[in-house]
C-alpha positions in Angstrom: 7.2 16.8 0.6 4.7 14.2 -0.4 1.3 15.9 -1.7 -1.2 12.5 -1.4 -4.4 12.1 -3.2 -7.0 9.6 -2.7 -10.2 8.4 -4.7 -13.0 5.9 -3.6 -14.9 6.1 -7.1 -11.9 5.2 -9.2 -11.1 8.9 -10.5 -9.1 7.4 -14.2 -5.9 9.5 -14.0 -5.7 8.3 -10.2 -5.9 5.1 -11.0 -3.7 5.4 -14.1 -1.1 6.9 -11.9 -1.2 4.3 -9.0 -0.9 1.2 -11.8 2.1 2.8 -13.3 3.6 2.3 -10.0 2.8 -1.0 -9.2 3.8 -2.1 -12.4 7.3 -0.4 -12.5 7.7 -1.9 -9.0 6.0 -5.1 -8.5 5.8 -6.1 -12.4 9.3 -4.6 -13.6 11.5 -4.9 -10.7 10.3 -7.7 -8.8 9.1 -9.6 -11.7 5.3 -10.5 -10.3 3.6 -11.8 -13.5 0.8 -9.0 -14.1 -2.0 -11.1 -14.3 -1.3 -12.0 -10.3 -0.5 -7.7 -9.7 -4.0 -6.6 -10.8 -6.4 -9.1 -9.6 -9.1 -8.5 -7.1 -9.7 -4.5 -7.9 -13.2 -4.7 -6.5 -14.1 -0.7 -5.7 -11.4 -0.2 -3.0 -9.6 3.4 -2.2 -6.4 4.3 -3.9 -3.9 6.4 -2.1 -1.3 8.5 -4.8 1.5 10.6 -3.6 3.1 13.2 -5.8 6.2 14.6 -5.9 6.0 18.2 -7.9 3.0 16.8 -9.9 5.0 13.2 -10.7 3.4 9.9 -8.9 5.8 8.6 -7.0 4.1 6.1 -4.1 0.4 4.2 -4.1 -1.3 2.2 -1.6 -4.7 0.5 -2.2 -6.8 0.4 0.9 -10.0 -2.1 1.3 -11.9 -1.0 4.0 -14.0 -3.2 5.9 -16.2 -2.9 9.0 -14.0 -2.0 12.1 -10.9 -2.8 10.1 -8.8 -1.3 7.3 -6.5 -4.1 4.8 -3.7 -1.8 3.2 -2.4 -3.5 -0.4 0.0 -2.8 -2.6 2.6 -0.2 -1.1 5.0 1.0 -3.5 7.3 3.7 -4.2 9.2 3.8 -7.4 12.7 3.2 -7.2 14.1 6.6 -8.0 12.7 8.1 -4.9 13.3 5.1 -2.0 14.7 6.3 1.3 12.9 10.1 1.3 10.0 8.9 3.6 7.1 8.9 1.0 6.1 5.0 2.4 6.1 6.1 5.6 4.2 9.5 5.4 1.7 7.3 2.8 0.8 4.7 5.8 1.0 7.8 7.8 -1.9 9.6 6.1 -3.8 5.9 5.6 -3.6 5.8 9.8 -5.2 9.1 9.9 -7.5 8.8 7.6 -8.3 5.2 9.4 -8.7 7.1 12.4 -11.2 9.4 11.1 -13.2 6.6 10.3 -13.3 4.8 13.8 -11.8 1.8 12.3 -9.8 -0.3 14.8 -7.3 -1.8 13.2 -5.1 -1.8 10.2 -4.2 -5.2 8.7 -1.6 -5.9 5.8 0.1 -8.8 4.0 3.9 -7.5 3.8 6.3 -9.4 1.7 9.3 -10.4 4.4 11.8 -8.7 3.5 10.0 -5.3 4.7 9.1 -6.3 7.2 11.0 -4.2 9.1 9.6 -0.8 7.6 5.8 -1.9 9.1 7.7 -2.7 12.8 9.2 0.3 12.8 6.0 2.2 11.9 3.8 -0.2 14.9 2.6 -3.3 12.7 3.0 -6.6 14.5 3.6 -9.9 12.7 0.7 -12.0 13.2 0.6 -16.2 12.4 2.7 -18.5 9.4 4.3 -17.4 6.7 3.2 -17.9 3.4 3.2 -17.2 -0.4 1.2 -14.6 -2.0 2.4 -13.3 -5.6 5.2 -16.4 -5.2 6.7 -14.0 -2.5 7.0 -15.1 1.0 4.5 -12.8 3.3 3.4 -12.3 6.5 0.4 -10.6 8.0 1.1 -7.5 9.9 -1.6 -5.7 12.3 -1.8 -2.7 14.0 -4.2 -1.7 16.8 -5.9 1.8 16.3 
């Protein structure tokens, strides 16, 4: 089972933890130079799930007034196909929830699309590039 942590002040081993994954996955595997990875870290909330005290999945969630924008979903590699992306958004809903915020909004590279579908998210306008990846933004009604 995924234990998931989350900070809004930036807690440094948090944060250390959440930019190991994104690099392993975004930096390492899909080869997104870093300088475009870690732009825009402007105060948001980091989500960090653990697996027997080892990181495993982040998410990086900006909210905003009636709306939440969920970046950077990753699980590393090794641990792919248990559920820990879906119990992450999962926990980021209900956390959303809690908050009264009315939608969830998300850019999802296109070829995962299909996890966000299955989990409620809605494709919403053009495609386009963000990270030199093609994207879409997803949205799903609280």
């Amino acid at each position: 089972m995924l234990e998931i942590e989350k900070t809004v002040d930036l807690d440094r081993d948090l944060y250390k933890d959440a930019v190991a994954i994104r690099e392993q996955v975004f930096v390492n595997e899909q080869g997104i130079p870093i300088e475009k990875e870690m732009k825009g870290e402007d105060g948001p909330c980091y989500y960090v799930g653990y697996v027997d005290s080892h990181p495993v999945a982040t998410a990086r969630v900006v909210k905003r007034t009636n709306e939440w924008l969920i970046q950077r979903v990753a699980v590393i590699f090794e641990e792919r196909n248990k559920h820990y992306g879906t119990e992450m958004m999962e926990q980021i809903e209900q956390d959303a929830l809690a908050q009264q915020a009315g939608r969830l909004i998300l850019h999802a590279q296109d070829d995962v699309q299909s996890f966000y579908t299955q989990l409620g998210y809605q494709v919403e306008g053009d495609q386009f590039e963000e990270a030199d990846l093609p994207h879409h933004v997803m949205t799903k009604d609280l």
